[in-house]
N, C-alpha and C positions, 0 to 999 in steps of 0.2 A: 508214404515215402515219396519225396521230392525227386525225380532222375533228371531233371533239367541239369542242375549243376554237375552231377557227374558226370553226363553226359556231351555236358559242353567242354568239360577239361579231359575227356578222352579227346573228342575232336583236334582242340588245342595238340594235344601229345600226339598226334597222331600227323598233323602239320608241321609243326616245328620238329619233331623228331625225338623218342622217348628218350636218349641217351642226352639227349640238349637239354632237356625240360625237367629230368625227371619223373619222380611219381607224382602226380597231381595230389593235390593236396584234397582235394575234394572225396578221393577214394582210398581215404586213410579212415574210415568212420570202421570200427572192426563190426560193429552193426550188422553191418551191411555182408559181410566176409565174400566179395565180389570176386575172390581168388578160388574160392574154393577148397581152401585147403587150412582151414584154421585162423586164426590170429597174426600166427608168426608166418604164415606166409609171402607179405609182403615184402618181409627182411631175407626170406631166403631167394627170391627168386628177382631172375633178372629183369630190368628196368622193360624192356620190350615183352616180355611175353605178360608182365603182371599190365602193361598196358592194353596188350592183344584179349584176355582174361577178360577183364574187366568189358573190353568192349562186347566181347561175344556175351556177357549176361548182362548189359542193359540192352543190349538190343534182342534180346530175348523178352526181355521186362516189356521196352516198347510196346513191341508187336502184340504181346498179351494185355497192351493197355493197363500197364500197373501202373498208376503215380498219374494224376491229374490235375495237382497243380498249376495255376498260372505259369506263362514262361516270364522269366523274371532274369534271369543268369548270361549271362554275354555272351553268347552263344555268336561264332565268328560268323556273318555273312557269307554272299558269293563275291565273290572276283568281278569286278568289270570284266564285261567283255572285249578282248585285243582286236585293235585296229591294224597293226601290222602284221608279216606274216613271221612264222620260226626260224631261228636258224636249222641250218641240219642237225642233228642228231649229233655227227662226227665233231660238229664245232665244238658243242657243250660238252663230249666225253673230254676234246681237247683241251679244256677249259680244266675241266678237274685235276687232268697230270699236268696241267701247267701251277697249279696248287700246290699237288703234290711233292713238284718235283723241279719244277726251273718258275720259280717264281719271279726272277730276274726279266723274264719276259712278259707278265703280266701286263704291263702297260699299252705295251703292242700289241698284245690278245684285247683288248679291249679296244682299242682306238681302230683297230680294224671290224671290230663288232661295232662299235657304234657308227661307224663311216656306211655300214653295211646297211642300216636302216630294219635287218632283222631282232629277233626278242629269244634272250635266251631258252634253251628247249626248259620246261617244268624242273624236270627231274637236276639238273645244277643249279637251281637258284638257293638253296639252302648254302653249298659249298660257298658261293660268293658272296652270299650276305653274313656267313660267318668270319670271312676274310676283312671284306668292308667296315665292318662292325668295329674294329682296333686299326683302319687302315686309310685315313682321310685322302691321303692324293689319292686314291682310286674313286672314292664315291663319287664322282661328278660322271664320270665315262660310266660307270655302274649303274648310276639313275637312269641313262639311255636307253638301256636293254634289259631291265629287268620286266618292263611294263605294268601291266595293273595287276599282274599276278601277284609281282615281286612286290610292289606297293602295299597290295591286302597282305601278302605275308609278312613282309618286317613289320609292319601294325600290330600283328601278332605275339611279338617277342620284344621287351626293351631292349634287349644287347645290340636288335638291329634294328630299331628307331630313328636314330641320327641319319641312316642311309639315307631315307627320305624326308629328313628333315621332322623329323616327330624326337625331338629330344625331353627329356624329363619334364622339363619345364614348358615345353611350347604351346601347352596351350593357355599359359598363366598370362595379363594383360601385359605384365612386363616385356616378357619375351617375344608374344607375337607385335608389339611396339616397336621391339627393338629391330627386328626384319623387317616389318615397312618401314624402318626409315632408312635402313640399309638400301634398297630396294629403290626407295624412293629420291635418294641419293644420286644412286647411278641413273637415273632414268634422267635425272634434272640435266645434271651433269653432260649426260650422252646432248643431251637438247640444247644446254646453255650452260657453259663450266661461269660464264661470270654471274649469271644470273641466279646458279646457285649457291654463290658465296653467300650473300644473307641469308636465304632459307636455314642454313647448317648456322649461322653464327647464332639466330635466334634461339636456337634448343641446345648452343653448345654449353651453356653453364648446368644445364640441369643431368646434362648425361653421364654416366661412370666412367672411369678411366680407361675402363678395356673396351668399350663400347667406342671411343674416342681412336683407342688405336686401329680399331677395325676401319675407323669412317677415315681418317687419313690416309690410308692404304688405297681408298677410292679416288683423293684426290691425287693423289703420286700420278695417277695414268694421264690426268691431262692440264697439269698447275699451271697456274697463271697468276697475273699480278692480283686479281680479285681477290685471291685464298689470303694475299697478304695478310688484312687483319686477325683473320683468324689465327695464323701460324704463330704470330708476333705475338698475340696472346695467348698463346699455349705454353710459353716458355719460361710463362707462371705458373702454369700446371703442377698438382701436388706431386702426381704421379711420374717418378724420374723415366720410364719407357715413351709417355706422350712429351716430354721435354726434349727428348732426344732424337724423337721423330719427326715432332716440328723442324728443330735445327735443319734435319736432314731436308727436309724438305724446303725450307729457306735456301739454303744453300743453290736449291736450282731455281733460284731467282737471282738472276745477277746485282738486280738493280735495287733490290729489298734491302731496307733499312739496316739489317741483321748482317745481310753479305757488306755492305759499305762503314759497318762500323769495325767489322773483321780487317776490312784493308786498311780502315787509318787508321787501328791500332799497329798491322803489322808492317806500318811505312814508319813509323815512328821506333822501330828497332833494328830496319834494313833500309840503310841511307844508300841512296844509287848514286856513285859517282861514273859519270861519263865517259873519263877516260879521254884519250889525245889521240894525236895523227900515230905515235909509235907503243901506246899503252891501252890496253883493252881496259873496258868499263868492266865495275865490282861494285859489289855491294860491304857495306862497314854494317859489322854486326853488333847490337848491342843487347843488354839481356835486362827485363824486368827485374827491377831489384826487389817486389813481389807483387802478390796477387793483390788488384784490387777488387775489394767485394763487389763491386758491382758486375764482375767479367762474369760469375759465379752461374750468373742468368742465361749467362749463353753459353755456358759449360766450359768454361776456363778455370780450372779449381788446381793443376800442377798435379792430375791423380796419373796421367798418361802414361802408362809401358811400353818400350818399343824393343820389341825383339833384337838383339845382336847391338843395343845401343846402353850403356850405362850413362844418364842422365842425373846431372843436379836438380835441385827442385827450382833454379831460374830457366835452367836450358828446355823442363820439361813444360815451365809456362809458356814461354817462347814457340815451340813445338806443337803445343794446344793454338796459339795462336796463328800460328803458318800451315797449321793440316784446315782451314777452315774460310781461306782464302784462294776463291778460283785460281789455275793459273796464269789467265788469261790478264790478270791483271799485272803480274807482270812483266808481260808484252808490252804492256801499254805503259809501264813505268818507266820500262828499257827501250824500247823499239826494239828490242832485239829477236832473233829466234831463239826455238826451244834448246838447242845444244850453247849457245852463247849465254842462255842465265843461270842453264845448269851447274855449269863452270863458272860462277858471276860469283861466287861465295869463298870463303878464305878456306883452305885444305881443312883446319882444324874443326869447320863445321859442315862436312860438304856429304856428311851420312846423316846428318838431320837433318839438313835441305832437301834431299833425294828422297830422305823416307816420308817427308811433310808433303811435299810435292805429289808423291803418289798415291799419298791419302785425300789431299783434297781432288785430284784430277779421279778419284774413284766419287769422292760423295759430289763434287759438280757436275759427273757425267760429262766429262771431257774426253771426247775419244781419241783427237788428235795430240794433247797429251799423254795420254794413255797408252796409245800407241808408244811414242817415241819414250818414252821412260820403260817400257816393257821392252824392247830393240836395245837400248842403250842398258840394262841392266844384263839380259843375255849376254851381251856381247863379255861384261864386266864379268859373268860367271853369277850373278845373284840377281837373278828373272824373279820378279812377282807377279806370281802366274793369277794374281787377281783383276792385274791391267792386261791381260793375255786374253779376254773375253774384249775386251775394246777395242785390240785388231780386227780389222778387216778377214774374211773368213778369206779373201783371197788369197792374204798373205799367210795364212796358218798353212793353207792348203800347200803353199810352192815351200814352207819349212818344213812339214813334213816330207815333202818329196825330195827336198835335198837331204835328210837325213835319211831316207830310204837308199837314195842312190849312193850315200858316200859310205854306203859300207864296207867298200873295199878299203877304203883308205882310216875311217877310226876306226880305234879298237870298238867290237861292238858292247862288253861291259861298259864303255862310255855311253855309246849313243845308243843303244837299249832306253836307259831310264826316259833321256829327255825325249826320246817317239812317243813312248810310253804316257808321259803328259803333256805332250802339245796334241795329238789326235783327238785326243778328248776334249777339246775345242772345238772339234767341227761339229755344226750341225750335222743330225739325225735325218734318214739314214746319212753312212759314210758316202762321200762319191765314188761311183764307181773305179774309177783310176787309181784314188786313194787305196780302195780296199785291196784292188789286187794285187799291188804295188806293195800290201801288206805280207799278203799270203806268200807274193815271191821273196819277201824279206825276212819270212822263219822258213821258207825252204832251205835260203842261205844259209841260214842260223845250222839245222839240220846238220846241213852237207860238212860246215864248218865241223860242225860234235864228231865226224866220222875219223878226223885226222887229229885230232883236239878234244882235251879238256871239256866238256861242258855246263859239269855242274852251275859253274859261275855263272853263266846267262840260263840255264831253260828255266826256271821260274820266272825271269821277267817275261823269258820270252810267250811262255805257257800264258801269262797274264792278256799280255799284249795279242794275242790270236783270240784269247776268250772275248775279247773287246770286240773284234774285225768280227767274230760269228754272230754277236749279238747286235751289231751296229752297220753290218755290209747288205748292201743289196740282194737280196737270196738269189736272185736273179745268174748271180756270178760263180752260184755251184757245180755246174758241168764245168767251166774252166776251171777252175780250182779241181774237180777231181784227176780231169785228165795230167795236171800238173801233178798230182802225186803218181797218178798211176805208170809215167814216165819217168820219174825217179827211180835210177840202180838198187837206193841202198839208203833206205833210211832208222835209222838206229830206232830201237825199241820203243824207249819212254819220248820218243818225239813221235815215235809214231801213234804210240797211243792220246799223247795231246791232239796229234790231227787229225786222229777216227775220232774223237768225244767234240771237236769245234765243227769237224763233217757236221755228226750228225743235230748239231745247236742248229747249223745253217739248214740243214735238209726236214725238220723240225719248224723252223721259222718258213723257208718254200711250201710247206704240208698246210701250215696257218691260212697263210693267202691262198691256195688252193680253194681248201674248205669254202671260203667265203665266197669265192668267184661261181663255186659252184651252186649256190644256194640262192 
């Protein structure tokens, strides 16, 4: 009798965890009755003890030297040995109730562990690589700290593979091809973006379509006129996601072949006239009277939807054609500024100017119009809070504070919502000023509910605190308590929102602790 093999699939079960694994397949042989207890007792008893069972009689077997067999059965190695040193203890129990139970914080629990240069304690690497395992934006901070523990152990288990880059396929020549030249990519590229335009164009006919989207995604971080040829031919590409990606990417080339035949298609249906000493300059709009097959290639086909806009299939060619055209050009047609050409277009088409406009000043990466289309839509009552990212964090920050401060004067069911989505514009953490500025703006809320109605705001308002607890400085938790604890008279269900956003904030202070200490 062999016990290598059962032996090696207790170990396994005993690693990865018998409830994870199962009953090893190895110690189903009824031959063998390693239970103890008949046939059927594999079926009666539970997954950990017929594990624990089995181990106590082969290593009974061992030690009495039964089975001398060759070892032949994959029997899991040791672990490298760790070059760094542990976290505490407390981190990793904290680590599992943040699983448990606020996984909304997870990112932060980790970015302060891998800043930490510590390695998660033993005993949670199971919990995180079961997380990792269905959870891509965390693996990359997860590879930090798991170490060569965590490395020998997802080896152990495919669900947790991919953690460390050990996917189904990776050790097949395709796959590990396909990572050096990922790899080999960025590395060119960090050294010489124009220099590795040709390297990429040479293997670009041979590669697969997804393998393509992946490698343009490297070129986005630093494009330049070199990538030209490549882009320009991609938009042959069979694959309509690498056809659309190209474009995209053309587009932040002003002076690329693909942006220049955008603008004199689209001068050739918006005539600039000049206008006089007592008559401002406009534009004469005219409309495709249809598609030409050739536009097809550069994604002009009349398929466009625009929210809030019912379009002919000429107004939506048109529309294809002016969301794809910087708006920089323009300027340069008009000499005019942003608010003068915005207005340059006749009333009857002046919501498909605006919406074309803010599509291209989003794929050219224009921030100065971006800006000012995101200002001028607010003001109109219809903010596309997609140009809202291309203000300046200066200005988010003094719009949040004037909607802090002007609570006395709107109603707050107004101005609730719009705090509500502009905060979430600043970068992480909040600024200090911001956050407290926050917490005194649901204390108002509060005080408001005690003479007043509440219903109608405490969910946004509940919303809006759950943000400031998980995005505020922890730092800022003794003021924020003593601010409650000064409060006469705070209603119930407000109070219980701000004992549960307390303890978010005093929970994220506990984090940073842990680490400082360790």
């Amino acid at each position: 009798m062999d016990l290598h093999a059962p032996w090696a699939a207790v170990q396994r079960s005993a690693l990865l965890g018998s409830d994870r694994t199962g009953p090893p397949e190895d110690l189903q042989n009824p031959e063998w009755d390693l239970f103890g207890a008949g046939p059927n007792a594999a079926a009666e008893t539970g997954a950990e003890v017929r594990m624990l069972r089995a181990a106590g009689v082969l290593a009974v077997a061992r030690q009495a030297a039964v089975g001398t067999a060759p070892l032949e059965a994959d029997v899991p190695g040791v672990a490298a040995a760790e070059t760094e040193p542990w976290m505490p203890a407390a981190a990793g129990f904290r680590l599992l109730g943040i699983l448990e139970a606020h996984k909304p914080l997870l990112m932060e629990w980790l970015a302060l562990a891998a800043h930490s240069g510590a390695l998660l304690p033993p005993f949670s690497l199971p919990a995180l690589l079961d997380f990792a395992a269905t959870n891509k934006e965390c693996r990359p901070l997860a590879r930090r700290i798991i170490g060569q523990r965590g490395r020998w152990l997802a080896a152990l288990n495919p669900a947790w593979r991919n953690l460390v880059g050990l996917t189904g396929d990776a050790d097949s020549p395709a796959a590990t091809a396909r990572q050096e030249r990922l790899q080999e990519l960025k590395l060119r590229r960090e050294a010489d973006a124009a220099a590795a335009a040709p390297w990429l164009q040479d293997q670009w006919r041979a590669l697969p379509g997804e393998e393509k989207l992946e490698l343009l995604q490297v070129i986005r971080g630093n494009i330049g006129e070199s990538d030209e040829p490549l882009l320009e031919g991609s938009l042959d590409e069979r694959m309509a996601e690498v056809r659309l990606a190209a474009r995209q990417l053309l587009l932040l080339l002003p002076q690329s072949a693909f942006v220049q035949r955008q603008q004199a298609l689209a001068d050739s249906y918006l005539t600039w006239h000049g206008g006089g000493f007592l008559k401002a300059g406009h534009f004469v709009v005219s409309l495709p009277e249809k598609a030409n097959p050739l536009w097809k290639r550069d994604g002009i086909e009349g398929k466009a939807r625009v929210a809030g806009l019912r379009l002919g299939d000429r107004a939506t060619l048109l529309y294809e054609i002016l969301c794809q055209v910087p708006p920089t050009h323009w300027q340069e047609v008009t000499g005019g500024k942003v608010d003068k050409i915005i207005a340059a277009v006749p009333e009857e088409w002046a919501e498909l100017w605006i919406s074309a406009l803010e599509r291209a000043a989003l794929a050219s990466g224009d921030a100065t119009w971006g800006a000012a289309l995101f200002w001028r839509g607010r003001a109109a009552g219809k903010a596309n809070w997609a140009l809202a990212r291309m203000v300046p964090s200066a200005e988010i920050e003094r719009l949040v504070l004037e909607g802090f401060a002007a609570r006395a004067e709107v109603p707050d069911t107004v101005l609730l919502p719009q705090i509500a989505e502009i905060i979430q514009l600043l970068p992480d953490p909040l600024p200090r000023e911001i956050a407290l500025e926050g917490w005194k703006f649901f204390m108002h809320l509060s005080r408001l509910s005690v003479t007043q109605p509440a219903a109608q705001y405490l969910a946004g308002a509940k919303s809006l605190l759950t943000y400031l607890a998980r995005q505020a400085p922890p730092e800022i938790l003794p003021q924020v308590m003593a601010w409650r604890d000064a409060e006469p008279e705070i209603p119930y269900a407000w109070d219980v929102a701000l004992t549960e956003q307390l303890a978010l904030l005093q929970l994220r202070s506990d984090m940073r602790q842990e680490f400082l200490l360790s």
